[in-house]
Phi, psi and omega in degrees: 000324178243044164244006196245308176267336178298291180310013165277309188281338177283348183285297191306316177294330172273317168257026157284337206228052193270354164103007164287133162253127167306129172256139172284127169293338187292338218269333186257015158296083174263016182251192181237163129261088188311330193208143165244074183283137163224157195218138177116257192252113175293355182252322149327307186274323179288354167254324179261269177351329171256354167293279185317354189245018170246170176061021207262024290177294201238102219273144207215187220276300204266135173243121170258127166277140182245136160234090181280138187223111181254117187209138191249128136298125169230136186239151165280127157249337125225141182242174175290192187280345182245015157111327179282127163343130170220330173209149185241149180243120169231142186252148206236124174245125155227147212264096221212084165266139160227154182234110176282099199341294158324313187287321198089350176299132189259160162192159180215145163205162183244148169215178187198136147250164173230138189215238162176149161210160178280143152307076184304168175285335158294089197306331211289353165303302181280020163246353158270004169275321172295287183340311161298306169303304165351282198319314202274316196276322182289316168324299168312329197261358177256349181263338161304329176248006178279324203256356158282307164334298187310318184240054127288290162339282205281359165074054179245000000 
């Protein structure tokens, strides 16, 4: 029995501890976003838009002019046995040139998510059932342009 817990604790101590640190992305956020254009799904681009517009406060090394081009896909992804609609599959794609002010350098990437939500029996249901997934893709898609932004600056 205690040849059983001592080796348990030299198991835990030894890959516990491996000298790896998680790096925080916020800590290596140094730019701004002087300006933002957008084109395309208006509640998408009104959602990544007040996201990227938080923390611009505190002048930080690097200013990106940003241009977002946004499109939503909605797709059948199944129906039932009578032919009726049950789950819709959507996808959110965006287009993202940016310019660093200081350089004059364009750079562009694309990104895309995707989700599925159900059909309710309730329409006003099943359009906060699309709204949420929206909420839930632009979130991805906002932490995705955060973190290209992040080694565009930092050259990683």
């Amino acid at each position: 029995m205690t040849k059983k817990l001592i080796s348990f604790f030299i198991f835990l101590t030894i890959f516990t501890s491996c000298g790896y640190k998680v790096v925080h992305q916020e800590k290596l956020k140094n730019y701004n976003i002087a300006e933002i254009s957008t084109v395309g799904d208006n509640r998408i681009n009104y959602l990544l838009k007040a996201k990227l517009k938080t923390d611009q406060k505190i002048q930080k090394q690097k200013s990106f002019v940003i241009n977002l081009k946004t499109q939503k896909i909605r797709s059948i992804k199944e129906k039932n046995i009578k032919n009726e609609i049950i789950k819709y599959e959507l996808r959110i794609i965006a287009e993202i040139g940016y310019l660093i002010l200081d350089e004059k350098n364009p750079g562009k990437f694309i990104l895309s998510e995707s989700g599925d939500y159900e059909v309710a029996k309730i329409y006003s249901n099943t359009l906060n059932n699309e709204k949420n997934l929206v909420k839930i893709l632009t979130d991805k898609i906002f932490y995705k342009i955060n973190e290209n932004l992040i080694n565009v600056v930092n050259d990683l």
